[in-house]
PyMOL commands that place a pseudoatom at each C-alpha (Angstrom):
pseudoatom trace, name=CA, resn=UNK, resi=1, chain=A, elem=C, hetatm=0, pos=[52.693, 146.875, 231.622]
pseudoatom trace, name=CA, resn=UNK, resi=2, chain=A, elem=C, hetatm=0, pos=[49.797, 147.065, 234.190]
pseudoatom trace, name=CA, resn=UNK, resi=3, chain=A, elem=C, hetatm=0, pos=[46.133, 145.813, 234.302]
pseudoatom trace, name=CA, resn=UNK, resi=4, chain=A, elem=C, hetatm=0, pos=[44.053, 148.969, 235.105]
pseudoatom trace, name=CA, resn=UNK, resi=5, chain=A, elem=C, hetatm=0, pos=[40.140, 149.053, 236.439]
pseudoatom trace, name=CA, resn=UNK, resi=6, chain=A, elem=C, hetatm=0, pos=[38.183, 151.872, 237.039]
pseudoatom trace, name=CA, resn=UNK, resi=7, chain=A, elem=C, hetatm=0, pos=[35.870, 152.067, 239.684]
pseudoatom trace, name=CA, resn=UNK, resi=8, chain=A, elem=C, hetatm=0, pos=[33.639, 154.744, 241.135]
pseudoatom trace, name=CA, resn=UNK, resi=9, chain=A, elem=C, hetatm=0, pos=[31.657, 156.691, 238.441]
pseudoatom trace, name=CA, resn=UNK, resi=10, chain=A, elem=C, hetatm=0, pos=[28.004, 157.321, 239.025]
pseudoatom trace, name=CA, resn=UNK, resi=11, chain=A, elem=C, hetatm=0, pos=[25.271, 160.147, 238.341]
pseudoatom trace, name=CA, resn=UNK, resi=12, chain=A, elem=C, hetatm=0, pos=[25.248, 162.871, 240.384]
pseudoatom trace, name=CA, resn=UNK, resi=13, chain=A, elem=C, hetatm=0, pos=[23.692, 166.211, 240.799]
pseudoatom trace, name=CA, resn=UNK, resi=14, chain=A, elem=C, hetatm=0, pos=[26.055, 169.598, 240.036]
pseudoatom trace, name=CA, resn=UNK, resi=15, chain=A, elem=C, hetatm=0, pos=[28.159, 170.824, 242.753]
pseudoatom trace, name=CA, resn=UNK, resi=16, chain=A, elem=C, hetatm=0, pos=[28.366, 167.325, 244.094]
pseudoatom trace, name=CA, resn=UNK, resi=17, chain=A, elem=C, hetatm=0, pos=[31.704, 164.810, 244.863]
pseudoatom trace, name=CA, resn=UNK, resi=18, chain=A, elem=C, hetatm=0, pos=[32.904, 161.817, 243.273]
pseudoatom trace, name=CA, resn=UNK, resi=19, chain=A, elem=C, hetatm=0, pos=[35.921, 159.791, 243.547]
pseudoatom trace, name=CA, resn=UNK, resi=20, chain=A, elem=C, hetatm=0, pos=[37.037, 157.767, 241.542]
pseudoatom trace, name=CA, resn=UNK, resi=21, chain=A, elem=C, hetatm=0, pos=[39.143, 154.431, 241.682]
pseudoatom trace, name=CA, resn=UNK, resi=22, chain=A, elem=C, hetatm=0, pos=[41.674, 153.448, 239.812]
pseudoatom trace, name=CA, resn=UNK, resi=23, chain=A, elem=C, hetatm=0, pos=[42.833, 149.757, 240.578]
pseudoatom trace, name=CA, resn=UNK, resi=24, chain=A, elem=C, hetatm=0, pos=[46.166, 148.125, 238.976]
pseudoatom trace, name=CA, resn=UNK, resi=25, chain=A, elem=C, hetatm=0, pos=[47.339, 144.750, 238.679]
pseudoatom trace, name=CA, resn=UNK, resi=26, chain=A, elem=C, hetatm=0, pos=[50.659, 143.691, 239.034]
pseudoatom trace, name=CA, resn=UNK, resi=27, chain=A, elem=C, hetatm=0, pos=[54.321, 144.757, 241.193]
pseudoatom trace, name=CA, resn=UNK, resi=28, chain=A, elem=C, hetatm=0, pos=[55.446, 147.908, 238.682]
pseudoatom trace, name=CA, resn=UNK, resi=29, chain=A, elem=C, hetatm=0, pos=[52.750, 150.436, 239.659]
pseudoatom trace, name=CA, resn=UNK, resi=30, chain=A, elem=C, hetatm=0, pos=[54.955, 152.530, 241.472]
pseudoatom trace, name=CA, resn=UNK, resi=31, chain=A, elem=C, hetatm=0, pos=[57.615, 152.652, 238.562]
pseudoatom trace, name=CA, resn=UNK, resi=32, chain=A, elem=C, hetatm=0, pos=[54.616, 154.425, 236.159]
pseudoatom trace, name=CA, resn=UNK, resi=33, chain=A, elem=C, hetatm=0, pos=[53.477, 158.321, 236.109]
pseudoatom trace, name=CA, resn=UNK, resi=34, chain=A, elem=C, hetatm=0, pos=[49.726, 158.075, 236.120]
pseudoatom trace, name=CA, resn=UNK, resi=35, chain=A, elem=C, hetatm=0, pos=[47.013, 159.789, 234.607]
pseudoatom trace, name=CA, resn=UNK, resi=36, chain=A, elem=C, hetatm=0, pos=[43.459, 160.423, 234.362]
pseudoatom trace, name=CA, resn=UNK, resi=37, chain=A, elem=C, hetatm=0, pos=[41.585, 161.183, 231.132]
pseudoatom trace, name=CA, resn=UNK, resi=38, chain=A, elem=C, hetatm=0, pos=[37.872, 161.578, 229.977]
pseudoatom trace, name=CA, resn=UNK, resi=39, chain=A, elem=C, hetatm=0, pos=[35.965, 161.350, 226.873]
pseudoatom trace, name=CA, resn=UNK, resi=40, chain=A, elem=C, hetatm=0, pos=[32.769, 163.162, 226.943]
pseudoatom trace, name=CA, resn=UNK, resi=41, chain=A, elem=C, hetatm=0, pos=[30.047, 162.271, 223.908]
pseudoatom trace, name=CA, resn=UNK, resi=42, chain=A, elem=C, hetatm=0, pos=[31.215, 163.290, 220.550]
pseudoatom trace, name=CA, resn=UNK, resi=43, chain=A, elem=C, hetatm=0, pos=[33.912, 164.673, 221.929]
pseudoatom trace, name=CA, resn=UNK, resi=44, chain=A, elem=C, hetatm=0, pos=[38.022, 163.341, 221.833]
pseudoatom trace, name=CA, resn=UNK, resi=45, chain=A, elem=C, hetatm=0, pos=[39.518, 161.806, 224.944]
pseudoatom trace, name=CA, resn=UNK, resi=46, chain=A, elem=C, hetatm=0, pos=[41.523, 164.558, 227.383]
pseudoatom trace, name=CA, resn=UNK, resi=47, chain=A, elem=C, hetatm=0, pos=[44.079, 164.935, 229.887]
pseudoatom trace, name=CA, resn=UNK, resi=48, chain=A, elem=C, hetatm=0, pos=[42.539, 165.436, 233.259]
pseudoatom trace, name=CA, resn=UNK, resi=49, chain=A, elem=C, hetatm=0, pos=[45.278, 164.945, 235.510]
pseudoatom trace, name=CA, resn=UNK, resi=50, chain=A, elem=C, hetatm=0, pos=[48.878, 163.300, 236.235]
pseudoatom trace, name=CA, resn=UNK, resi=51, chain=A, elem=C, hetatm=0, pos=[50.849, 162.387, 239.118]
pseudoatom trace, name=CA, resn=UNK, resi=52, chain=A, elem=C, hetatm=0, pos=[54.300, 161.342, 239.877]
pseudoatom trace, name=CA, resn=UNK, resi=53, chain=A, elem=C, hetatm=0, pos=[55.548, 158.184, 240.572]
pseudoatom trace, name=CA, resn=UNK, resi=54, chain=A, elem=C, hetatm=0, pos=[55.745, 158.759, 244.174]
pseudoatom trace, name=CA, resn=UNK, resi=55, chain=A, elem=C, hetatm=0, pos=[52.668, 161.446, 244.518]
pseudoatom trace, name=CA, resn=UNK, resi=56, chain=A, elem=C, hetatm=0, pos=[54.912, 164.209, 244.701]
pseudoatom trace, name=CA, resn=UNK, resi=57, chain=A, elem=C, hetatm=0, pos=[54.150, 166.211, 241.892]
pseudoatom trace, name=CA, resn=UNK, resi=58, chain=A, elem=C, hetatm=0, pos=[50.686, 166.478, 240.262]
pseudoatom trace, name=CA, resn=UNK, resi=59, chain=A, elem=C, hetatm=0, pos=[49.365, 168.757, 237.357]
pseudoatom trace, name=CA, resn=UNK, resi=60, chain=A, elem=C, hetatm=0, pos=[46.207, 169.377, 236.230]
pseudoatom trace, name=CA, resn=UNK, resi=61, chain=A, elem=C, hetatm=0, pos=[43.747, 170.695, 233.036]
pseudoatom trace, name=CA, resn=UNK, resi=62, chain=A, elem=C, hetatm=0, pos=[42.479, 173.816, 233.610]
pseudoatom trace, name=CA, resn=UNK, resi=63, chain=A, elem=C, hetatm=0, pos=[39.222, 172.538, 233.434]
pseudoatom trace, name=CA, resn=UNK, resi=64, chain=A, elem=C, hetatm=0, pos=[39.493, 170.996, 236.833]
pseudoatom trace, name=CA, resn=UNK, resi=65, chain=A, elem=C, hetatm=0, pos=[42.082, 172.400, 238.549]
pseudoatom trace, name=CA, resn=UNK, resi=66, chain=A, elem=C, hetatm=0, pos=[40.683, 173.199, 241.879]
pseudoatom trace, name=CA, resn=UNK, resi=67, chain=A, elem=C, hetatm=0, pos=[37.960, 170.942, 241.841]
pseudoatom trace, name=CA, resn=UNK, resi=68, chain=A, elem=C, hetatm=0, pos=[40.075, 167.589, 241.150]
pseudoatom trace, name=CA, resn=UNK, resi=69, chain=A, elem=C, hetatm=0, pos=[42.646, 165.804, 243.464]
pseudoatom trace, name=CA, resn=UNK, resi=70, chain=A, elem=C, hetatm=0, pos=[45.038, 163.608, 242.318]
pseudoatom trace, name=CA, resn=UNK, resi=71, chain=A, elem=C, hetatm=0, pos=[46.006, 160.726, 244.629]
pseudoatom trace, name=CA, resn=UNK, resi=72, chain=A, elem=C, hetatm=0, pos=[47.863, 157.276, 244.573]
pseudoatom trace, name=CA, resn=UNK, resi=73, chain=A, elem=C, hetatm=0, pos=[48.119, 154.434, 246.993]
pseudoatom trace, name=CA, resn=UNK, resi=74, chain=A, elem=C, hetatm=0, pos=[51.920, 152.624, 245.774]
pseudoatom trace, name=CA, resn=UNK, resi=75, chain=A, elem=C, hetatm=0, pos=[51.216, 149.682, 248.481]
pseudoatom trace, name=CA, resn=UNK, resi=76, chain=A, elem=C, hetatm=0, pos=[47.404, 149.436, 247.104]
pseudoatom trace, name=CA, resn=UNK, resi=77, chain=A, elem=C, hetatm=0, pos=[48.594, 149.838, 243.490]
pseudoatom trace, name=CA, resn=UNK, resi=78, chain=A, elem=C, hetatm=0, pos=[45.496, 152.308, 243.272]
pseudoatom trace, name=CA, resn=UNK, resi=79, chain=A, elem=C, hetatm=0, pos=[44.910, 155.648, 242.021]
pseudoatom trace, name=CA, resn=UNK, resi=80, chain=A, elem=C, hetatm=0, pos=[42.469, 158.087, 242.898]
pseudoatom trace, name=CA, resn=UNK, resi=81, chain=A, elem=C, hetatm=0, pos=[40.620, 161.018, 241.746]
pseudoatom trace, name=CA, resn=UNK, resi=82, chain=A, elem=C, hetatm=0, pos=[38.453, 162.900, 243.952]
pseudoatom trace, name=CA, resn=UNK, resi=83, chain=A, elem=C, hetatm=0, pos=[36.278, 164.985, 242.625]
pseudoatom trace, name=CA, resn=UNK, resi=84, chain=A, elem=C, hetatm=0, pos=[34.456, 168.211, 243.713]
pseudoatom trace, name=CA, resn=UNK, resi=85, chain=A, elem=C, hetatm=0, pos=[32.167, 170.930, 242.726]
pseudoatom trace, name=CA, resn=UNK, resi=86, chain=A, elem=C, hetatm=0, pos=[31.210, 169.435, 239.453]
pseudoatom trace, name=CA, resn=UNK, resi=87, chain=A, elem=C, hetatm=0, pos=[29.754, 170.282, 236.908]
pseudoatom trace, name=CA, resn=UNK, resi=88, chain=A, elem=C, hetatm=0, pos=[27.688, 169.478, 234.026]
pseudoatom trace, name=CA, resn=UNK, resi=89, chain=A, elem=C, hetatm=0, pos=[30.922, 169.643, 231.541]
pseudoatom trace, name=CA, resn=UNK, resi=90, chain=A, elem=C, hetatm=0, pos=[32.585, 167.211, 233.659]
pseudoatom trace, name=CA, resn=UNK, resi=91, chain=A, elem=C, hetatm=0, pos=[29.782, 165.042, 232.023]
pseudoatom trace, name=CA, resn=UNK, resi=92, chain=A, elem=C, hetatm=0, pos=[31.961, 161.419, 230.513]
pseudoatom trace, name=CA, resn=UNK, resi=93, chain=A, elem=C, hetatm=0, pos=[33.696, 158.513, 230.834]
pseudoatom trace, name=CA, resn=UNK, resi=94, chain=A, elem=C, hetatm=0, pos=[36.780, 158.753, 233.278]
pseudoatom trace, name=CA, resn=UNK, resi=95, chain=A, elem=C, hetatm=0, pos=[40.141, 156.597, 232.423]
pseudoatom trace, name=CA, resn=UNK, resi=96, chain=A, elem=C, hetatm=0, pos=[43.052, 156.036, 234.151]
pseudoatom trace, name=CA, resn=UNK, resi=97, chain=A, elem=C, hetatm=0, pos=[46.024, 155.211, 232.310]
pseudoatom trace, name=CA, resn=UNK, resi=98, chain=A, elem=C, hetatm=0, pos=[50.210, 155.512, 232.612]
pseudoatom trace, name=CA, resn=UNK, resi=99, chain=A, elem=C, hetatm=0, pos=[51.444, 158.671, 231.509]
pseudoatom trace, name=CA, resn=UNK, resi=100, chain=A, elem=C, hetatm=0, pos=[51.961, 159.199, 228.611]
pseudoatom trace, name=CA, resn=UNK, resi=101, chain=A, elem=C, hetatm=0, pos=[49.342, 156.138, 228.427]
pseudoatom trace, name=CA, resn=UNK, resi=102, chain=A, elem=C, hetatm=0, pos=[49.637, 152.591, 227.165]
pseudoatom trace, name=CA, resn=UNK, resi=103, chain=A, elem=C, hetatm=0, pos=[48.383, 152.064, 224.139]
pseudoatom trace, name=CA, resn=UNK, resi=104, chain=A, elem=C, hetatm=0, pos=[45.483, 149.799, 225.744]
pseudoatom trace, name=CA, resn=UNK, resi=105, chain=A, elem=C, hetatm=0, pos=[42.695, 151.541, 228.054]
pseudoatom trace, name=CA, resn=UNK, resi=106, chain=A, elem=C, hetatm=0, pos=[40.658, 149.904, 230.365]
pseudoatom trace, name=CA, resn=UNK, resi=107, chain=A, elem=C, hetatm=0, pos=[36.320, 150.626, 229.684]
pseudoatom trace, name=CA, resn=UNK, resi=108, chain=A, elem=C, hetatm=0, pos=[36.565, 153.517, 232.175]
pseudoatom trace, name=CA, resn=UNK, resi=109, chain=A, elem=C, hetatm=0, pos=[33.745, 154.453, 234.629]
pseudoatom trace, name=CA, resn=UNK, resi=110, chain=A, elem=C, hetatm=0, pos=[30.652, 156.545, 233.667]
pseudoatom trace, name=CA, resn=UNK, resi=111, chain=A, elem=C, hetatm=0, pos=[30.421, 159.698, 235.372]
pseudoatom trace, name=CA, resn=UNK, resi=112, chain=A, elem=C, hetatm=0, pos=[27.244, 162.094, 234.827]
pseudoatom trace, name=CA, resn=UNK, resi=113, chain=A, elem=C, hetatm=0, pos=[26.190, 165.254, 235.947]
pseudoatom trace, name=CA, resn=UNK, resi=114, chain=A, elem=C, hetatm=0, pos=[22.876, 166.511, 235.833]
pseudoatom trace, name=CA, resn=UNK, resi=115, chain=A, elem=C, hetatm=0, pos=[19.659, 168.239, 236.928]
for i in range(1, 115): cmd.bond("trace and resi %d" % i, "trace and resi %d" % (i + 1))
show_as sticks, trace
zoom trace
């Protein structure tokens, strides 16, 4: 199992970028499929986005498909989200986890959106 650290949350105005950092510790990165998730207030956490173990394939929620990019560094052990065009509803804390995920999460990175 992996250490994971998120990095790269902050509050920003709508229709502005973000990305997002997603650190891991130790040598078996590369063997995971990797995920990001969100929990917004009062809400349950969600699937945001996965990628292969090699970057190859991603998939994404609707929510943010065409706004979010998926990206991982195997040599940096880091994963990354960029993200554009947001939006209020994008409005939570981001995780990154394996997918499916550990049963451990990391204490995720705030992201806000607002006027």
């Amino acid at each position: 199992q992996v250490q994971l650290v998120e990095s790269g949350g902050g509050l920003v105005l709508p229709g502005d970028s973000l990305r997002l950092s997603c650190a891991a510790s130790g040598r078996t990165f590369s063997s995971y499929l990797m995920g990001w998730f969100r929990q917004a207030p009062g809400k349950e956490r969600e699937f945001v986005a996965v990628i292969s173990r090699f970057g190859v394939d991603t998939y994404y929620a609707d929510s943010v498909r065409g706004r979010f990019t998926i990206s991982r560094d195997n040599a940096k052990a880091t994963m990354y989200l960029q993200m554009n065009s947001l939006k209020p509803e994008d409005t939570a804390v981001y995780y990154c986890n394996a997918y499916p995920p550990f049963d451990s999460w990391g204490q995720g990175t705030q992201v806000t959106v607002s006027s």
